[in-house]
N, C-alpha and C positions, 0 to 999 in steps of 0.2 A: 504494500500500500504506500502510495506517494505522503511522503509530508511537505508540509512549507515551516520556512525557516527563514530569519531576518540578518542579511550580511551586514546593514550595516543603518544605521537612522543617523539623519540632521539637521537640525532648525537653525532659525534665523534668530540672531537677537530680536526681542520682542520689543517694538514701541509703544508709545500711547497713542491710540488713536484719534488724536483732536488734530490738530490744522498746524500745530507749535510741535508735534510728536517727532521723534527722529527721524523715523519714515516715512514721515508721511509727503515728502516729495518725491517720494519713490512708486512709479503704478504698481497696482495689484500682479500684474501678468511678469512685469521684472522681479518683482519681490519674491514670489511664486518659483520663478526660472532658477534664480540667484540657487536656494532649496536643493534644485533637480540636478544643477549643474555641480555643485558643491558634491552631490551624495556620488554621480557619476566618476569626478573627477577623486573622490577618497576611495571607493571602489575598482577602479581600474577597469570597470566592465566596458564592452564594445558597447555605445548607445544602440545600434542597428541591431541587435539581440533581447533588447528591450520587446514583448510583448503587445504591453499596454501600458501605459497610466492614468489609473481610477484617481481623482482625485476632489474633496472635499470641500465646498462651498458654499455657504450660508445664504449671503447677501448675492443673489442672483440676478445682478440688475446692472445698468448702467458700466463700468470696467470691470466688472467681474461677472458677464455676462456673454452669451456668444459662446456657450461651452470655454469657460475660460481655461479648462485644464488642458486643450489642446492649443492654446497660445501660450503659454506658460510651457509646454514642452518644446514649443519652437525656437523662444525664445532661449529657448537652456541650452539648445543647437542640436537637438536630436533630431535626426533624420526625418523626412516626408513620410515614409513608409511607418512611423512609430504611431500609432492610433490614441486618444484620450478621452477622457470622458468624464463628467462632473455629476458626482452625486449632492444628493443635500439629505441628510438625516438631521436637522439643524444642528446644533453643537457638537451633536456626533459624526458629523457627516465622514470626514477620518478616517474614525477609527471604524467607521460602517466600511469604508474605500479598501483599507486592514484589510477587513474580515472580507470581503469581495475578491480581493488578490490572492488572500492566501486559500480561499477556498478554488476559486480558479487553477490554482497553483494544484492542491489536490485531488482534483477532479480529472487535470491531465491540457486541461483548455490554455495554459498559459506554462512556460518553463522560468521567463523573468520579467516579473512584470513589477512599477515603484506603484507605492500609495502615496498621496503625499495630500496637502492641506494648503489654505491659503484666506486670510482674511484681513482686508486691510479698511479698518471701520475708520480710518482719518477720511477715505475714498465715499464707502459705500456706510453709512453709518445704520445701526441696529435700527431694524424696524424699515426703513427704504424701502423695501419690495412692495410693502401692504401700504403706506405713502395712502392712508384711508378706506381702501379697496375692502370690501366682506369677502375674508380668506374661506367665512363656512357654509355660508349657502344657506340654504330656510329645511332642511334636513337635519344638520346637525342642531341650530336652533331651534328646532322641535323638539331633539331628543336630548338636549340640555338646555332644558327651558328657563333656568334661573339665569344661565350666562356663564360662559368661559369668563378667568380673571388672566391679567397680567401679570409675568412670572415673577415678578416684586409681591404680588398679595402673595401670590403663591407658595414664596420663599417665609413673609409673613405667618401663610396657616400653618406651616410647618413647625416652625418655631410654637406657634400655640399647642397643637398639636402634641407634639414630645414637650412641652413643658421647659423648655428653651429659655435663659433668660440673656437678656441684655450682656450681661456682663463672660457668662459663657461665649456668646457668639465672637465680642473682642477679644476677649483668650484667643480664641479659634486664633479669628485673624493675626493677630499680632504675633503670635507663632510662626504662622506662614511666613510672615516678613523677616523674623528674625531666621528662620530655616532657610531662607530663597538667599536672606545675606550672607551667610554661615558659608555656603554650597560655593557663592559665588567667588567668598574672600578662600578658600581651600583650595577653588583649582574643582571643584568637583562636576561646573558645567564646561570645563577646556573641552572634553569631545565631545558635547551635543551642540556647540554652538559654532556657526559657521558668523564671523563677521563681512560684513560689506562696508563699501564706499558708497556714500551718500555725498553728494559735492567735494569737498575741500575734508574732510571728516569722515573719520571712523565709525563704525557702530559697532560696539562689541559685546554690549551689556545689556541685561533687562530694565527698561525705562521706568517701568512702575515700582520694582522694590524699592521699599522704604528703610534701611536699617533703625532708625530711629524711632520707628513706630510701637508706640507702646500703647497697654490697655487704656492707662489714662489719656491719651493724647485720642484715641480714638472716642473715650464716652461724650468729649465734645459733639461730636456728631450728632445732627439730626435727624432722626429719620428720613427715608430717601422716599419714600411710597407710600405715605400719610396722603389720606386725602377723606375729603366728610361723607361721600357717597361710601366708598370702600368701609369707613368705618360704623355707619349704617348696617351694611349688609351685615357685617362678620364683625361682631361683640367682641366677640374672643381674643380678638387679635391685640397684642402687647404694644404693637409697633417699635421694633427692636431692630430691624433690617435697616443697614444705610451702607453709604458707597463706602465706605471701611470695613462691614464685615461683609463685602458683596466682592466677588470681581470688576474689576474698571475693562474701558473698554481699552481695544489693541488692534495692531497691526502686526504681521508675521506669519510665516511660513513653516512647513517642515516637510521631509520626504522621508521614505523607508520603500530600502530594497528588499525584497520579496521573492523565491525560487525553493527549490525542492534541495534536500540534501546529497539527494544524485548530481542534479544539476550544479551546483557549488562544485562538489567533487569536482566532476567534470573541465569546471571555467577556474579551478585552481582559486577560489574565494574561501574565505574560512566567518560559516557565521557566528551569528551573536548569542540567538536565540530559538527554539523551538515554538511556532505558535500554536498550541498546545487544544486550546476550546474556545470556544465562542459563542454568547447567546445574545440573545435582543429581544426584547420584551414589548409591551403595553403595559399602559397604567393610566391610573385617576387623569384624565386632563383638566382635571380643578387642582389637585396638588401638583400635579403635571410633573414634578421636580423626583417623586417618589418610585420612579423604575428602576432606581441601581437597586434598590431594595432586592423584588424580585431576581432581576438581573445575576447579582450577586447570587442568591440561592441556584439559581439555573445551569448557571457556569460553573460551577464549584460541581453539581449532581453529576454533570455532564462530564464532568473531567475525573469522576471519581477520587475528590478531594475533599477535606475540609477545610477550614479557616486556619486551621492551626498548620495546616501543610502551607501555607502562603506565607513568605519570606518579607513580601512588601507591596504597598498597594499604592496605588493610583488612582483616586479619586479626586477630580475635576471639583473645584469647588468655584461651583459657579453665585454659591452665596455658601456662608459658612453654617448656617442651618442644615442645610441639603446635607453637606458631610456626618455633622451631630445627630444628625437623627436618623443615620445609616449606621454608622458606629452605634447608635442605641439599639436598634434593630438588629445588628449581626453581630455583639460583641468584637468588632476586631480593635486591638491595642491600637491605639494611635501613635504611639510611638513609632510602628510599624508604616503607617499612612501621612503621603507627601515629604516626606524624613529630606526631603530637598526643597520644600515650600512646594506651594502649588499657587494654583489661579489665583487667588485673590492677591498677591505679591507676582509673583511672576506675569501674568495678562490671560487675555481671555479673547486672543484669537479664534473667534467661532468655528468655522472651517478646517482652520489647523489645530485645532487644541486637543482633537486625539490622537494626530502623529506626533504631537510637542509632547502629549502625555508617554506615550510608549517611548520616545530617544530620552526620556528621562528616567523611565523604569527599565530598560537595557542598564543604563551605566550604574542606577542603585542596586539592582543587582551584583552588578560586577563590581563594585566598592563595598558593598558588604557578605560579598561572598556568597549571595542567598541563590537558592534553584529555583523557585516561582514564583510568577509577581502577577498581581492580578490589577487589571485598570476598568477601570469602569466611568460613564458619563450619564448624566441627566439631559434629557433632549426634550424641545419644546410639545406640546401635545402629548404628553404623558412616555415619553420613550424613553429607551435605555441600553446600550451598551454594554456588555463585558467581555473579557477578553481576558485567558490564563496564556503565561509565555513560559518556555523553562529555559533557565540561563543553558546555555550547552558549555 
């Protein structure tokens, strides 16, 4: 039986997505390239051997539209003959691309094909596509008659929900910062991160961490998602969620090569990783945020694992609730989860943020030594991601 296996992952420094962001004079489709071209030129593989590349895109509109993942491989200079193609699982969209490769990869239909991700919210910023437009039609507004919320309440009921308090949530975050600074000042992101040239200047580092950031500096914060309708509806809700224990928005790329352990043999490549199991879920799309939950249970049965066989996890914290109230749900140590910072310090490239997740769970693995790492993402409309790797 074929497997797939990961030769080798690499992202872009992450910027902030605002107008003033480090990237953000850079288009989406070069940002994208920079990625593809960086993974080709560390890998040493022929581009013209290249399969396909599945790749992940949120904000489907205006520069990051036009199937953007097949100008983003031209621009990387791989061949005519190389095919592309853009998924959107929203947040997931990635690590959805991941799991499409590597099952491709074992099925027989592909022998090396990259995944890779791309979102550059200085460009195309969160929410642009829908720009007003009714995403659900008078079908789904029939069979959710009270109303879909936006994924700020959502982050909100969650926190009510598991009993979440304020002060828990900036722990959360402030950890991340202090973890994502930690990582940085050690040397321990030098091989996920690929730098570029941006005019006159370097880019080498994540623009959002904050080393300085502490609990107290964040309880300043306002609520981010306060409003008197929302609070209306849902009593419950603490209002505890602001842009401190949330992810910020960003800009950035990443790519992962993908092929069978035959085929490595073969092209003289030595990989990283085993991609081991995979599931994807449904969930509540009023907590919308709640499918790692399942996710996690799915992928663990599926892999013939439990929690305690996982070395290190990867959980996307697209708000710091989402993570705490996973960790409450499946008991896993925290210590054990983003042990390099995650999203809310590091960014929250949509598009890219499950190939950024995965080239970061390659290298905690291989700096602590561990055999399985499981990453997992919350996705808009109730979905979810996971994905077991085993370091080889």
């Amino acid at each position: 039986m074929r497997d797939a296996v990961i030769v080798d992952a690499v992202r872009t420094p992450i910027g902030k997505g605002k107008a003033s962001g480090a990237l953000a004079s850079v288009h989406p489709v070069d940002l994208h390239a920079h990625a593809i071209r960086a993974l080709i030129d560390r890998t040493g593989i022929d581009p013209a051997l290249v399969d396909d590349v599945l790749s992940g895109a949120v904000g489907q509109i205006g520069e990051q539209s036009g199937n953007t993942a097949r100008w983003a491989a031209l621009a990387a200079g791989l061949p005519d003959s190389v095919p592309a193609v853009t998924v959107d699982r929203q947040c997931g969209s990635s690590q959805q691309a991941i799991h499409f490769a590597a099952q491709g990869v074992i099925a027989g239909a592909y022998d090396v094909v990259i995944a890779s991700g791309i979102e550059s919210m200085s460009h195309v910023p969160i929410g642009s596509q829908r720009d007003g437009r009714d995403f659900f039609g008078s079908q789904v507004a029939a069979r959710y008659p009270d109303g879909l919320v936006p994924q700020g309440i959502s982050a909100e009921l969650i926190a009510a929900r598991w009993g979440l308090s304020r002060a828990q949530l900036d722990s959360f975050a402030a950890t991340s910062h202090q973890r994502a600074a930690a990582a940085w000042a050690d040397g321990r992101f030098d091989r996920d991160v690929v730098p570029l040239k941006v005019g006159a200047d370097e880019v080498r580092m994540d623009e959002s961490v904050r080393p300085s950031t502490t609990v107290d500096v964040l309880a300043g914060l306002k609520p981010a998602f306060y409003d008197d309708y929302w609070a209306r509806r849902f009593p419950e809700i603490g209002w505890h969620v602001t842009a401190g224990n949330s992810s910020p928005v960003n800009d950035g790329a990443a790519a992962v090569l993908i092929t069978s352990s035959e085929t490595a043999q073969r092209l003289g490549l030595k990989p990283r990783a085993r991609l081991h199991s995979f599931a994807v879920v449904g969930d509540d799309p009023l907590l919308m945020l709640t499918g790692i939950i399942p996710a996690t249970a799915k992928v663990l049965d599926r892999a013939g694992l439990t929690l305690s066989d996982i070395d290190a996890f990867e959980v996307n914290e697209a708000f710091a609730s989402v993570v705490l109230a996973w960790q409450a749900e499946t008991g896993a140590d925290l210590a054990k989860v983003n042990v390099n910072g995650g999203a809310t310090a590091i960014g929250h490239p949509l598009g890219a943020s499950g190939a950024r997740l995965m080239t970061t769970l390659l290298s905690v693995l291989e700096q602590n030594g561990g055999r399985y790492g499981l990453q997992t993402m919350c996705e808009a409309g109730g979905l979810a991601n996971a994905t077991i790797v085993e370091r080889i």
